[in-house]
C-alpha positions in Angstrom: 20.7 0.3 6.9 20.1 4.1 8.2 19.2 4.3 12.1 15.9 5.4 11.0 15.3 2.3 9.0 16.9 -0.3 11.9 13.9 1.6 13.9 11.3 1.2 11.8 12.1 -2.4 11.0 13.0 -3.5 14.9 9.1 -1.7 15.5 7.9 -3.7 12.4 9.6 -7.5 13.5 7.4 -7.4 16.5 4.4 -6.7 15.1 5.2 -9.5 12.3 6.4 -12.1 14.8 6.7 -15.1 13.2 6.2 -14.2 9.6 8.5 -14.9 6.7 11.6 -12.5 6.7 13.1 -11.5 3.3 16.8 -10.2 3.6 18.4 -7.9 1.2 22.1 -6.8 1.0 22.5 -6.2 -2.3 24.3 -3.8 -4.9 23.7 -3.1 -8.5 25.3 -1.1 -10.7 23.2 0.4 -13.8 25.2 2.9 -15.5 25.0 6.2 -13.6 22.7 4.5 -11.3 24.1 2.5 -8.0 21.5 0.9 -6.1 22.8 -0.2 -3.0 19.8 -1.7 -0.2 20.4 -3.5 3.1 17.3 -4.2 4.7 15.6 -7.2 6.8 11.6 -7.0 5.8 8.9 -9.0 7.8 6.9 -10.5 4.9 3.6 -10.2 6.0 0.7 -8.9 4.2 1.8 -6.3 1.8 4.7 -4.0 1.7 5.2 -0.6 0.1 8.3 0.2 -1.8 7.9 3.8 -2.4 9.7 6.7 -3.7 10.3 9.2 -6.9 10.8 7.9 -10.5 14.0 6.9 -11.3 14.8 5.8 -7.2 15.6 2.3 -7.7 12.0 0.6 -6.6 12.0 -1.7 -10.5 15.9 -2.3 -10.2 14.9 -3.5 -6.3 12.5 -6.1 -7.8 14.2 -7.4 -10.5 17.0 -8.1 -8.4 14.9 -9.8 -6.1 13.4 -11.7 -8.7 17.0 -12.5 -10.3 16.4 -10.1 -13.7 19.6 -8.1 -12.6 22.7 -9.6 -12.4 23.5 -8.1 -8.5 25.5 -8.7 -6.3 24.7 -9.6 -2.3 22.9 -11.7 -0.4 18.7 -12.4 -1.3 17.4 -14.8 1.1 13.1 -15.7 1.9 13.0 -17.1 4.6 15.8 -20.2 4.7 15.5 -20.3 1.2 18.9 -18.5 -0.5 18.7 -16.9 -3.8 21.7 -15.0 -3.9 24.9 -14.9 -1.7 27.9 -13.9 -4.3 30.4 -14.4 -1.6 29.3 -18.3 -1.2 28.8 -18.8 -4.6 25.2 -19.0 -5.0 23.4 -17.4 -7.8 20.0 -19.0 -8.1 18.3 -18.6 -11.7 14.8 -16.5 -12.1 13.2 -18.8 -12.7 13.8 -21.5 -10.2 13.1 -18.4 -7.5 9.6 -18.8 -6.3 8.8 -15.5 -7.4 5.3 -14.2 -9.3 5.8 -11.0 -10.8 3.4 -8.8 -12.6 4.4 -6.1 -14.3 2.9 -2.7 -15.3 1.6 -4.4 -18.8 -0.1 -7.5 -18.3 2.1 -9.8 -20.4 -0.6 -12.2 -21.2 -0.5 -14.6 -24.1 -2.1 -13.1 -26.6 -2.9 -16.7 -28.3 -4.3 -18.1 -25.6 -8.0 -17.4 -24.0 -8.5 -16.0 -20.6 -9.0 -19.3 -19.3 -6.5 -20.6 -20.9 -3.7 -18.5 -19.4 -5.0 -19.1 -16.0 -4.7 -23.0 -16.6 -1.5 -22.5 -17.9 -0.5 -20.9 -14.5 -2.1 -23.7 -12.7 -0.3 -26.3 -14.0 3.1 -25.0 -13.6 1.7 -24.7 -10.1 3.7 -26.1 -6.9 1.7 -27.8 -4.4 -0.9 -26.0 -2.2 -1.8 -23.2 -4.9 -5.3 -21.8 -4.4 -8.3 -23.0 -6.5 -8.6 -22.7 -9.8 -12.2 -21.5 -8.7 -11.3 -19.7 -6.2 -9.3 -17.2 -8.1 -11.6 -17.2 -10.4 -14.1 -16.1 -7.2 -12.0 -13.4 -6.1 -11.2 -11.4 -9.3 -14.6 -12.0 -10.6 -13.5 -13.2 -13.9 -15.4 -15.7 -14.6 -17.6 -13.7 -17.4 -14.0 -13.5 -19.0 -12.7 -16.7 -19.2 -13.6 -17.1 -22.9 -12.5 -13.6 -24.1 -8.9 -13.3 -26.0 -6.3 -10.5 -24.0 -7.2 -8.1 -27.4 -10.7 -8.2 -26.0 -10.0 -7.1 -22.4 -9.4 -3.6 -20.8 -6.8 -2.3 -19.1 -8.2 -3.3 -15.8 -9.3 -6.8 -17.1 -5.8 -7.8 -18.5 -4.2 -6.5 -14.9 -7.4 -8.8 -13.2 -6.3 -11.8 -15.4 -2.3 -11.2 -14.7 -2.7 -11.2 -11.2 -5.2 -14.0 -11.2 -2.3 -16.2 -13.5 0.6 -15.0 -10.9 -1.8 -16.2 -7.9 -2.3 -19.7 -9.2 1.3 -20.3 -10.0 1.7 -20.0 -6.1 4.8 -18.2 -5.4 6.3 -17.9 -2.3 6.6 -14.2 -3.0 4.2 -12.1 -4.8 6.6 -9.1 -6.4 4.0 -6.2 -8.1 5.5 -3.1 -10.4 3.6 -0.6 -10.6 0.8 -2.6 -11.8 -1.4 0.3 -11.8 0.8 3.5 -13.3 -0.6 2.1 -17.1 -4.6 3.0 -15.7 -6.6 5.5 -16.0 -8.4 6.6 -12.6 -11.2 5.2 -13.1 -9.5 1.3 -13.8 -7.4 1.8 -10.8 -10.4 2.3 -8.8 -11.5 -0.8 -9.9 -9.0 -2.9 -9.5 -7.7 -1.5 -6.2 -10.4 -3.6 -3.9 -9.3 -6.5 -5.5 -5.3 -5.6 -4.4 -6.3 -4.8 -1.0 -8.6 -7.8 -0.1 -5.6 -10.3 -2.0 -3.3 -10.5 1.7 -6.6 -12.0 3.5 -8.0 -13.9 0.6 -4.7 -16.0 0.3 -1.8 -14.7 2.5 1.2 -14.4 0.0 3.1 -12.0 1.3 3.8 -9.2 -1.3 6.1 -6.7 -2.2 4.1 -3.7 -4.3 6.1 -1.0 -6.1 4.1 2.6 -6.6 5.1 5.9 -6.6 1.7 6.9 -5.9 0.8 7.9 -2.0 -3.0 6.9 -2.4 -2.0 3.6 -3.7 0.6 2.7 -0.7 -1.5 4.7 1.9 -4.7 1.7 1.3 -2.4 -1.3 0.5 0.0 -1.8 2.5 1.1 -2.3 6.5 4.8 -1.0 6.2 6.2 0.6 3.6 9.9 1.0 2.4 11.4 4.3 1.0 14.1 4.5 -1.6 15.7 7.6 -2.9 18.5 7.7 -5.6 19.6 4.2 -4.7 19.3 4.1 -1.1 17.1 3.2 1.8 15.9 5.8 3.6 13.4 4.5 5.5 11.5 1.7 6.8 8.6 0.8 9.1 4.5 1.2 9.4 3.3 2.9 6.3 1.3 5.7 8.9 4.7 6.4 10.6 7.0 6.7 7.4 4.2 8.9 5.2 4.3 11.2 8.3 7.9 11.9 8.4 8.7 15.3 7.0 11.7 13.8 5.9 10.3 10.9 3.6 7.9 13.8 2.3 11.1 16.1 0.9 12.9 13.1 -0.3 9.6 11.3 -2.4 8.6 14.7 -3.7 6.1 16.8 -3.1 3.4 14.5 -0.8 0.0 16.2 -0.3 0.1 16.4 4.1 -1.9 13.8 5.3 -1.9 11.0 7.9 -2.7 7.3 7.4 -5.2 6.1 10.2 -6.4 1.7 10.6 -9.7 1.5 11.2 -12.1 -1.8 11.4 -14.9 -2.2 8.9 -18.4 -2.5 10.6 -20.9 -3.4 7.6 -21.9 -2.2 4.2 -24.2 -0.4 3.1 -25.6 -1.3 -0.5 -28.7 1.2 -0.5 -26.6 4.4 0.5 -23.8 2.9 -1.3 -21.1 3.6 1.9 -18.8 1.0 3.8 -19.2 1.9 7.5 -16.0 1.7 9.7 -15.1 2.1 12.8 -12.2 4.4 14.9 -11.8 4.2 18.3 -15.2 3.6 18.9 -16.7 6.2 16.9 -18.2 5.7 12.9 -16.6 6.2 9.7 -18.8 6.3 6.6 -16.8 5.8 3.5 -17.4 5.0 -0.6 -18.9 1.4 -0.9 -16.0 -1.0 -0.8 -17.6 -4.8 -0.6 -13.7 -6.1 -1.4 -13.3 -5.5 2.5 -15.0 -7.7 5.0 -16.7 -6.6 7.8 -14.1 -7.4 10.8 -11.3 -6.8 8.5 -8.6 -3.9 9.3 -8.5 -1.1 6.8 -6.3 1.9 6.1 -7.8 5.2 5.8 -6.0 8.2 4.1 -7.3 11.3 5.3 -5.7 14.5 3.6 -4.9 17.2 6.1 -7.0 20.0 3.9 -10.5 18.0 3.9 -10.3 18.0 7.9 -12.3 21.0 9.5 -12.1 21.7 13.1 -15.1 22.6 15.4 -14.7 23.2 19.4 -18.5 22.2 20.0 -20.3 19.3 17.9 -22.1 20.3 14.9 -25.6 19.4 14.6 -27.7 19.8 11.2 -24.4 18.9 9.0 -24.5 17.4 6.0 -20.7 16.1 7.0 -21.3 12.4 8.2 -17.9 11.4 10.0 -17.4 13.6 13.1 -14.3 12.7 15.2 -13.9 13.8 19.2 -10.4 14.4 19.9 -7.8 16.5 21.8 -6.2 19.2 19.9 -2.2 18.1 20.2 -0.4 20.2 17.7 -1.0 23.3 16.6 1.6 25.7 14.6 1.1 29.0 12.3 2.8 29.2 9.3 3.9 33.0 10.0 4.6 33.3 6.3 1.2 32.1 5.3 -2.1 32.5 6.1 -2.4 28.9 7.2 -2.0 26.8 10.5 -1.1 23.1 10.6 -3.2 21.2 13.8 -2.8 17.6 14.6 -5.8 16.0 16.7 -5.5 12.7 18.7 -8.4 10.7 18.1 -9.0 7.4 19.9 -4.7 7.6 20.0 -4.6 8.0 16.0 -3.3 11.4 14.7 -5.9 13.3 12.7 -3.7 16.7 10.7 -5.9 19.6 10.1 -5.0 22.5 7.5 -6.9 25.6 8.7 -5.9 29.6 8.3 -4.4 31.0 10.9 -7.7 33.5 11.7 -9.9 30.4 12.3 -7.5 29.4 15.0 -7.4 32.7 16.4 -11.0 33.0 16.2 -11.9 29.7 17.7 -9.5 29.8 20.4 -8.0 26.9 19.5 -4.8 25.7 22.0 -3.3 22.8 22.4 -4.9 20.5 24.9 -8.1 21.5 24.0 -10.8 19.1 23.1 -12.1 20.0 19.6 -14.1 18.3 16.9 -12.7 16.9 13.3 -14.9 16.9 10.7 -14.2 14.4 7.6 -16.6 15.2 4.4 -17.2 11.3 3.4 -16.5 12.1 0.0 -12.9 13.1 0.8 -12.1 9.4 1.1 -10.3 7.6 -1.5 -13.3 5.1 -2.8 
């Protein structure tokens, strides 16, 4: 495990106190490919395994899940699943596992309902309602269709909804969006991100997309040909310059938690709420009100202002103190960071709007967030 990782996951184990641990030592040889892993995760809520194509994040899972044949130490909790040097190799599928893959593997012969019930009755004991899941996927107008009949976003609705009712003790998800066009993955996104306080299994969720990680999940692990190369709160790791060379190119931005205050269904906006101040946002009813969310805000749809606009058709406006501010000299831009409420807000602004508004660091200064700019 890297320093940077033993940080991030020492920073991580006290904010996850208490909840299940998932160890990994592990190695796994796939041709040209080594994947090699050492890391302890605190399995609460949902974490991010992130990184390029080709980095390792599938082989990670399946290993996990017992696919691979590797070799190491997989352990949840007390429970051991792998430990080659004791001689303990435990099968997939007696591994309380659910994974869901990028296709929806559904059985084609069977109805809707009928793959859920299947799910449920393989069930172990304390497995959420059949009704419930039903509830929280909103698929109760499917339950009579055939798979053929569904779109993308259905069959991904109905997978997840069969890997909930089995009840495993650990929810593994690859890339169950990268087969979706924008428009399904919007839809089935709220769904995702209300699943940790709807029923609590704790998750491990594969992407290589930023957006997708940035709104799902509260840590996040980064692999890179193989390796670990870091670990800890998803805001932390996506702000590391380092993490944004290794994953490819990452648009600069900064993941900020924010509580959700209320909806509102005639303006269609979720209303949340930084530090004290507002943040309206595309409608999202999949988060309740009281309920933390995670807000990606890209560094080139921040403005700056050193008085507070009036007239504006710009709804969020952020007070802050101006932090960080360095010129690209090769450029004609200027990278600021803001503290707001003790959240970082990153501005992208040309170097003459800095020169012309005085800006300096230790000044207070305005942000200004176009709602639209968020990820509905």
């Amino acid at each position: 495990m890297s320093a940077e990782s033993r940080d991030g996951a020492a920073t991580v184990a006290a904010a996850g106190a208490g909840a299940l641990t998932l160890d990994i030592d592990i190695e796994l040889p796939l041709g040209n490919f080594h994947l090699q892993c050492a890391e302890r995760l605190q399995m609460d809520g949902v974490t991010a395994v992130f990184g390029p194509s080709g980095a390792g994040k599938s082989a990670l899972l399946r290993s996990i899940a017992g696919f691979e044949p590797a070799s190491g130490r997989v352990a949840l909790g007390d429970d051991v699943w792998l430990d080659t040097a004791a001689g303990v190799r435990v099968p997939a599928h007696r591994r309380s596992v659910g994974y869901m893959f990028q296709d929806a593997r559904l059985f084609p012969h069977l109805s809707v309902g009928g793959n859920l019930r299947y799910a449920a009755r393989r069930a172990r004991g304390g497995a959420p309602s059949f009704d419930d899941v039903v509830a929280a996927l909103d698929l109760a107008a499917l339950l009579r269709r055939r798979p053929s009949a569904l779109s993308g976003g259905e069959r991904q609705r109905v997978a997840l909804g069969r890997t909930l009712l089995a009840k495993p003790a650990l929810l593994l998800l690859d890339e169950p969006l990268a087969a979706l066009d924008s428009a399904r993955k919007a839809d089935i996104l709220p769904y995702l991100e209300a699943l940790p306080a709807q029923f609590g299994m704790p998750t491990l969720y594969v992407s290589h997309a930023i957006d997708e990680v940035a709104r799902l999940a509260r840590r996040t692990l980064v692999l890179a040909q193989g390796r670990a190369r870091a670990f800890g709160p998803t805001a932390a790791v996506l702000q590391r310059l380092d993490v944004q060379s290794i994953a490819g190119p990452i648009e600069a931005s900064v993941v900020v938690q924010a509580r959700v205050e209320r909806h509102d269904l005639h303006y269609r906006l979720t209303w949340l709420e930084l530090g004290g101040q507002p943040i309206a946002t595309p409608l999202n009813e999949g988060l309740a009100p009281g309920a933390a969310a995670h807000v990606r805000i890209r560094a080139r749809d921040v403005a700056l202002a050193t008085e507070r606009p009036r007239a504006l058709s710009i709804r969020n406006v952020f007070a802050g103190r101006l932090t960080e501010l360095v010129a690209e000299a090769d450029s004609p831009f200027a990278e600021a960071a803001v503290d707001v409420a003790g959240q970082c807000l990153r501005a992208r602004i040309t170097r003459a709007a800095a020169d012309d508004l005085g800006l300096a660091e230790g000044m207070n200064v305005y942000a200004l967030v176009k709602s639209v700019s968020f990820d509905a």
